[in-house]
Backbone as a ProteinNet text record, in pm:
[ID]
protein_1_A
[PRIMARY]
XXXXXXXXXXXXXXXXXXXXXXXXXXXXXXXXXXXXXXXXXXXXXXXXXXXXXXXXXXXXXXXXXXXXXXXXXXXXXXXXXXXXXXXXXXX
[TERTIARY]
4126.8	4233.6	4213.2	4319.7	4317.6	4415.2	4447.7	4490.5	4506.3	4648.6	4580.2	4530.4	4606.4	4549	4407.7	4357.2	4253.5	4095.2	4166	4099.2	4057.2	4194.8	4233.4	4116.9	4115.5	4058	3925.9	3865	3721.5	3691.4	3764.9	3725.9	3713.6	3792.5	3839.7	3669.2	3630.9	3564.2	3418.1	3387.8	3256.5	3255.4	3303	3260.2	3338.4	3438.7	3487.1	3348.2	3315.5	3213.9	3100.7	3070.9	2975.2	2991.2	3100.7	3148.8	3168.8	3237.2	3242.8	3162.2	3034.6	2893.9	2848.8	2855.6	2701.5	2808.9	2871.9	2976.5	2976.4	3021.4	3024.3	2914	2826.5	2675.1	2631.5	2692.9	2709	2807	2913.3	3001.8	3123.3	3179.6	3261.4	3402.8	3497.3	3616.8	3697.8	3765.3	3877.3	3909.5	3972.7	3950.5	4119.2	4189.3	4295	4328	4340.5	4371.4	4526.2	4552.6	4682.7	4740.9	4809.5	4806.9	4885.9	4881.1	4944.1	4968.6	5037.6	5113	5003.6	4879.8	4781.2	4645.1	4664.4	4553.6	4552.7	4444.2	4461.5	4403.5	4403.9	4398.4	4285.4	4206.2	4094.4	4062.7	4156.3	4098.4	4018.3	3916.2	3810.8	3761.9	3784.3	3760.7	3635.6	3540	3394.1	3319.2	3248.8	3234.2	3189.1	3080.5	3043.3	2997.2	3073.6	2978.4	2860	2747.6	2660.4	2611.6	2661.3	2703.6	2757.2	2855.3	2950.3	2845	2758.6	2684.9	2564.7	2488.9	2372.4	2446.2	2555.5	2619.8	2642.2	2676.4	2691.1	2553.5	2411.9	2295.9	2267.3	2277	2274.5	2223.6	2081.3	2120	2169.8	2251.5	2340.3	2477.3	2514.1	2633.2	2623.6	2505.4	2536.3	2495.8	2452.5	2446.4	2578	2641.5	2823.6	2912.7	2906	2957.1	2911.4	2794.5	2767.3	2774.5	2837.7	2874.3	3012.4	3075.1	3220.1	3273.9	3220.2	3233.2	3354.7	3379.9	3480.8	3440	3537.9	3511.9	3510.1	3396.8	3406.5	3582.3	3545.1	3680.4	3693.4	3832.2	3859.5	3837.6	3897.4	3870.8	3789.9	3743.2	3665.8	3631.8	3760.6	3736.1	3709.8	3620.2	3619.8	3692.9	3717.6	3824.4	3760.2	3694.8	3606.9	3771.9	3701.7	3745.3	3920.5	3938.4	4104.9	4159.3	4273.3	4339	4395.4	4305.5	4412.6	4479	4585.5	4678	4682.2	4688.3	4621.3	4763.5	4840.4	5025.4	4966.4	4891	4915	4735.3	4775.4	4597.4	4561.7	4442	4412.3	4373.5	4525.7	4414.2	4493.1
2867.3	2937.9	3087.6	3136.2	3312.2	3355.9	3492.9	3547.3	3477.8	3428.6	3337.8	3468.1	3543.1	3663.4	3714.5	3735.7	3767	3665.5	3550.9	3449.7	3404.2	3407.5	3357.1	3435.2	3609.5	3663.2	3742.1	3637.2	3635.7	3501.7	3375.5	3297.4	3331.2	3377.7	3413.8	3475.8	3620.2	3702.8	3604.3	3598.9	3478.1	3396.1	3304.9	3151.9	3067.9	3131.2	3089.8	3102.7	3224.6	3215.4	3119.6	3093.2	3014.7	2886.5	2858	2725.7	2622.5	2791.7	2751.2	2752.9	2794.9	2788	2685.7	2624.6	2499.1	2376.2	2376	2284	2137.1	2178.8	2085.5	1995.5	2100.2	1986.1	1860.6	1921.5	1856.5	1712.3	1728.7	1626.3	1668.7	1774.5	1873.3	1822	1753.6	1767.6	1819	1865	1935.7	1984.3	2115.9	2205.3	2274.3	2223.5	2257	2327.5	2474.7	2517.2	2607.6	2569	2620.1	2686.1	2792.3	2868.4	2731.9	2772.2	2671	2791.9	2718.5	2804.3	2897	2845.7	2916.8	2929.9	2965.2	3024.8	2922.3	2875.7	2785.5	2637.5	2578.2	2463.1	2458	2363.9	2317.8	2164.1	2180	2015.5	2015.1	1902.2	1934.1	1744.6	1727	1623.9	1568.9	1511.5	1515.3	1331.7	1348.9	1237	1170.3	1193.2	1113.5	1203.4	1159	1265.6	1300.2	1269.1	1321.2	1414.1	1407.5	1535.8	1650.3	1632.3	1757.4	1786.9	1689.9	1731.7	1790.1	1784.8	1835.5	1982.2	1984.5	2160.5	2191.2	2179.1	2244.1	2279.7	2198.4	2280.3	2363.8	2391.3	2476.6	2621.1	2697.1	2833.1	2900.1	2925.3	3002.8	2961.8	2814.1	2827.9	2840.9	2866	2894.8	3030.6	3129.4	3256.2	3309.6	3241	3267.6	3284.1	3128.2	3106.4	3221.9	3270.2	3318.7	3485.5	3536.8	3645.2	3693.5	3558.2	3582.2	3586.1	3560.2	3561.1	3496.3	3346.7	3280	3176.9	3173	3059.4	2957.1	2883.3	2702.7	2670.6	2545.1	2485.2	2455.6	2435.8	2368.2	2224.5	2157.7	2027.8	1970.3	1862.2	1835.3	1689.9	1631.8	1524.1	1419.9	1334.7	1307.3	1162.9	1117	986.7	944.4	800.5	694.6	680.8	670.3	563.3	648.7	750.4	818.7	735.8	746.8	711	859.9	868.5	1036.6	1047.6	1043.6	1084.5	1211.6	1203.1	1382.8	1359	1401.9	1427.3	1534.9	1639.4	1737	1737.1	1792.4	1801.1	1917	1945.8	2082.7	2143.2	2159.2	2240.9	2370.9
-6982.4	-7052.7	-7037	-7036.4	-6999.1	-6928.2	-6897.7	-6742.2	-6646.6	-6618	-6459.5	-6354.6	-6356.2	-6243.1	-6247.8	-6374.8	-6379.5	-6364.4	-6399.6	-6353.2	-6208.3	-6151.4	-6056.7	-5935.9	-5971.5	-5910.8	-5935.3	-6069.9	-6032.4	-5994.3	-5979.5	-5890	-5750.4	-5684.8	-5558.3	-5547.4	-5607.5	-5602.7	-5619.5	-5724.2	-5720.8	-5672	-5770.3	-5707.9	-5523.2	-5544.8	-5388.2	-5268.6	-5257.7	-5167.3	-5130.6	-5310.4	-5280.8	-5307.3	-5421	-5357.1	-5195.5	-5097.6	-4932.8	-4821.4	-4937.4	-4863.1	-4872.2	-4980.1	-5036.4	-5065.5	-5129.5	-5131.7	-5061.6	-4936.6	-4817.1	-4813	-4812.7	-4823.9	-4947.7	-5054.8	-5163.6	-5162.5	-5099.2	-5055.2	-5111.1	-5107.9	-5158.8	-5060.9	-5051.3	-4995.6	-4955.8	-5115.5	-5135.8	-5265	-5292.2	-5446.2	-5441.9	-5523.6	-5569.2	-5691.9	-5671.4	-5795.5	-5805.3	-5929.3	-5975.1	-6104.7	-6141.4	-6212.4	-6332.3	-6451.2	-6588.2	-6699.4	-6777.9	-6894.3	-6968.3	-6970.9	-7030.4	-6949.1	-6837.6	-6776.5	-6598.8	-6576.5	-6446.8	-6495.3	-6322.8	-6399	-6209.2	-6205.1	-6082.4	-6072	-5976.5	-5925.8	-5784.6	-5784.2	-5700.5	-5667.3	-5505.7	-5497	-5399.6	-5465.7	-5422.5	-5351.9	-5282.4	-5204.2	-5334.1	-5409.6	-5548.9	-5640.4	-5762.3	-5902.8	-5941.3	-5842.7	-5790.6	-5758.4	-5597.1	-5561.3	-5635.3	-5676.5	-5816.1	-5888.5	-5948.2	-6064.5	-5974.7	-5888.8	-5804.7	-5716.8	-5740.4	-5649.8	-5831.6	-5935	-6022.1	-6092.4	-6059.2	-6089.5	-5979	-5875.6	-5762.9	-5857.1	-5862.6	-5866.9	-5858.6	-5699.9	-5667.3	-5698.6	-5744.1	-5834	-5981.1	-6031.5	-6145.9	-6197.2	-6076.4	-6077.6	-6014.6	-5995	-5941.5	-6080.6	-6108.9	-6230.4	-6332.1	-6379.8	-6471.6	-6415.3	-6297.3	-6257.4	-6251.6	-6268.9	-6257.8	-6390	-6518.4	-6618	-6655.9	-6581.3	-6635.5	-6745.9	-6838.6	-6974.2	-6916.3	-6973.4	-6969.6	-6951	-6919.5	-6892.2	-7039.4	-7093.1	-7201.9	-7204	-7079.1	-7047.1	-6913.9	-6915.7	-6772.7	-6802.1	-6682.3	-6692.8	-6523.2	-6524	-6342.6	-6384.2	-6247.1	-6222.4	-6142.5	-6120.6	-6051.7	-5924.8	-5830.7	-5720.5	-5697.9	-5692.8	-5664.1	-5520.6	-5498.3	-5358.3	-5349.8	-5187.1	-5203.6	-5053.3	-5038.8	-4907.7	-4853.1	-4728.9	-4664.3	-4612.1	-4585.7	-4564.3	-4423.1	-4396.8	-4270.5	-4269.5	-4075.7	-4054.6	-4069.5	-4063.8	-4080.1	-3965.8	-3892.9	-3730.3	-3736.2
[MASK]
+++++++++++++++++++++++++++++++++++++++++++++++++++++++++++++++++++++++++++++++++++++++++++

C-alpha cells in the first residue's frame, strides 16, 4: 500500500536488480506487477515455494528489500500447482 509511483520506483531502483540477478537461480519464472487503487500489487511465479522462500532469505535480497524501504505487503498469499498459458514468445 502507498504511492504506486513511488513504489513502483523504488522497486525498479532496488529490488529489480537483484531480483534479475539471483532470481533465476532460485527458480524464479515470471514477476508481474501492477499499479491498484491503493498502491501496487506483485505477482511472481516460481518453479517451487522453496525456491521463493530460499531467494527471499538471500542477503542480497534482503539488503535490497531493506534499502528500498518498501512496506511489507499487506497480503501474501502462494497457490500450489497454477496452470499458466504463455500467449507470445519472448524473442
Amino acid at each position: 500500500s502507498g504511492d504506486p509511483d513511488d513504489l513502483l520506483s523504488r522497486k525498479r531502483q532496488f529490488m529489480d536488480p537483484v531480483v534479475e540477478r539471483l532470481a533465476p537461480a532460485f527458480g524464479a519464472i515470471w514477476s508481474v506487477t501492477v499499479r491498484t487503487d491503493d498502491g501496487i500489487a506483485t505477482y511472481n511465479l516460481w518453479e517451487s515455494a522453496d525456491g521463493a522462500r530460499e531467494f527471499t532469505q538471500h542477503p542480497d535480497a534482503i539488503a535490497a528489500n531493506h534499502q528500498s524501504g518498501l512496506p511489507r505487503p499487506t497480503t501474501f498469499e502462494r497457490y500450489a500447482a497454477p496452470e499458466v498459458t504463455t500467449y507470445r514468445s519472448q524473442t
